[in-house]
C-alpha positions in Angstrom: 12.6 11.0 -10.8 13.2 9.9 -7.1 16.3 8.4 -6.3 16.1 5.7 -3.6 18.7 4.1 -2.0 19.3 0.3 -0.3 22.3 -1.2 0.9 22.0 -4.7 2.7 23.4 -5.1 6.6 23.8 -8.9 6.8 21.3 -11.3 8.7 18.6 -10.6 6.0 18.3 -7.6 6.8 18.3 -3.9 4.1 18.5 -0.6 5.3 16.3 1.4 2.4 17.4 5.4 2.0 14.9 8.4 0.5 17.5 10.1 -0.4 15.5 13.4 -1.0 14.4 13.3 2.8 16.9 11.2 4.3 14.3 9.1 5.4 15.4 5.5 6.2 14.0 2.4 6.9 15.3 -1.3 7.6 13.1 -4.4 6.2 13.5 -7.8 7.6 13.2 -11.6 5.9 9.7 -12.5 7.2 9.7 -15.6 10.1 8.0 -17.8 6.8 11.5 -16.9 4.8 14.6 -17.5 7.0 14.3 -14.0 9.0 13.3 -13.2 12.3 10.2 -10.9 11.3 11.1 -8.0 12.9 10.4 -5.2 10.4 8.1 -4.6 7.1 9.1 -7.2 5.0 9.7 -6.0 0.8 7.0 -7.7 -0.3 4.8 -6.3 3.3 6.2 -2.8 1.5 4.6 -3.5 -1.6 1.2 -4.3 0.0 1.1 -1.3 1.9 2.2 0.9 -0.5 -1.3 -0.2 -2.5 -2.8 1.3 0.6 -0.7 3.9 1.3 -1.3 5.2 -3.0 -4.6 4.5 -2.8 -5.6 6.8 0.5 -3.0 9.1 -1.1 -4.6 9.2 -4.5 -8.4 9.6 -3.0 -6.9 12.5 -0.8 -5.7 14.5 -4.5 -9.1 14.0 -5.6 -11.0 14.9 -2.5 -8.7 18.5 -2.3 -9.5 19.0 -5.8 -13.3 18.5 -5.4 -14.3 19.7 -2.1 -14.0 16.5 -0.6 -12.4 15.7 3.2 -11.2 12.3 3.6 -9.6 13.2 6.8 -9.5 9.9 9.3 -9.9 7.4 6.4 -8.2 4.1 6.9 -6.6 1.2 5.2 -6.2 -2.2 6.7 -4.1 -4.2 4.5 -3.8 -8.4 4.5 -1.1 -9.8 2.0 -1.2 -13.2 1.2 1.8 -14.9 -0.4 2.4 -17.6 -3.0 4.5 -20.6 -3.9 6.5 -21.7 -7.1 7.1 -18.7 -7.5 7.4 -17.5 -4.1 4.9 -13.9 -4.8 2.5 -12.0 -3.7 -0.9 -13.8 -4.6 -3.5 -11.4 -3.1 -3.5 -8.2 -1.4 -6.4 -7.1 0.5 -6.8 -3.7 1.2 -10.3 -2.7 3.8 -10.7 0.8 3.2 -12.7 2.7 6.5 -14.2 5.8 5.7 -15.4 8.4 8.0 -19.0 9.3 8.4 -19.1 12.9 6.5 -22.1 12.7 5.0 -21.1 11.5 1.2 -23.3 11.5 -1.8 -23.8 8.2 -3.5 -22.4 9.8 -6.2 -19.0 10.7 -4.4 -18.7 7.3 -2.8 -18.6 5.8 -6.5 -16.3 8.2 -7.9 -14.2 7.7 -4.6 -14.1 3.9 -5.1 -13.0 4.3 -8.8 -10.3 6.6 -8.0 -9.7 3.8 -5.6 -8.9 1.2 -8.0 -6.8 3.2 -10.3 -3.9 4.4 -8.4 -0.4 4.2 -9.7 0.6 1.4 -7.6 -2.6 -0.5 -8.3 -2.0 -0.3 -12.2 1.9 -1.0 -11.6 1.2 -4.7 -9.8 0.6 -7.3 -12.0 -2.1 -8.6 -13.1 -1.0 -12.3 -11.9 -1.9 -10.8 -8.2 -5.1 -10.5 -7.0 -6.2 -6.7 -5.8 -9.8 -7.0 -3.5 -10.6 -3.8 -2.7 -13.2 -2.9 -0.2 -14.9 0.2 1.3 -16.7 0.5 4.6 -18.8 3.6 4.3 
């Protein structure tokens, strides 16, 4: 279990603690939401945390198979909602580097893609596109 941490500053501002590292970081109200936009929003956390889990999760696979997905890249667009204010869609452009895969790994690769922790922790109410650029 990981024990985070997240204690609000005024102005719509949140400092957020990991408390096993000590690592902090402050989000910010978006400029579309009363705040000046000056930091990862929550919900911009959220979106790039798909990112983040799903290089992170093809990286596992690719040590435990041989693999390198050294230099791959996310680019990540979140689109938001109304009534509810949410996160509607979350685009995530995966860039891969040129090493030479097998059809067979780029499949496999894409799968584990799509079933990362974070991607089967969102619901299904939001829309997850998912793209690679081999």
């Amino acid at each position: 279990m990981t024990l985070m941490k997240a204690q609000y500053l005024g102005g719509l501002r949140v400092e957020c603690e990991h408390t096993a590292s000590g690592t902090k970081i402050i989000t910010d109200a978006p400029k579309d939401n009363h705040g000046k936009g000056e930091s990862f929003s929550p919900t911009d956390l959220c979106a790039t945390a798909l990112g983040g889990c799903i290089l992170t999760t093809m990286g596992i696979y690719a040590d435990l198979h041989g693999l390198d997905v050294t230099g791959a890249s996310a680019e990540i667009t979140k689109t938001m909602g109304s009534d509810p204010r949410r996160i509607s869609l979350i685009e995530v452009i995966i860039t891969m580097p040129d090493k030479g895969y097998s059809d067979k790994d780029k499949k496999i690769l894409e799968r584990v893609a799509n079933t990362c922790p974070v991607h089967a922790s969102l619901s299904e109410q939001m829309e997850q596109r998912i793209v690679f650029r081999w």
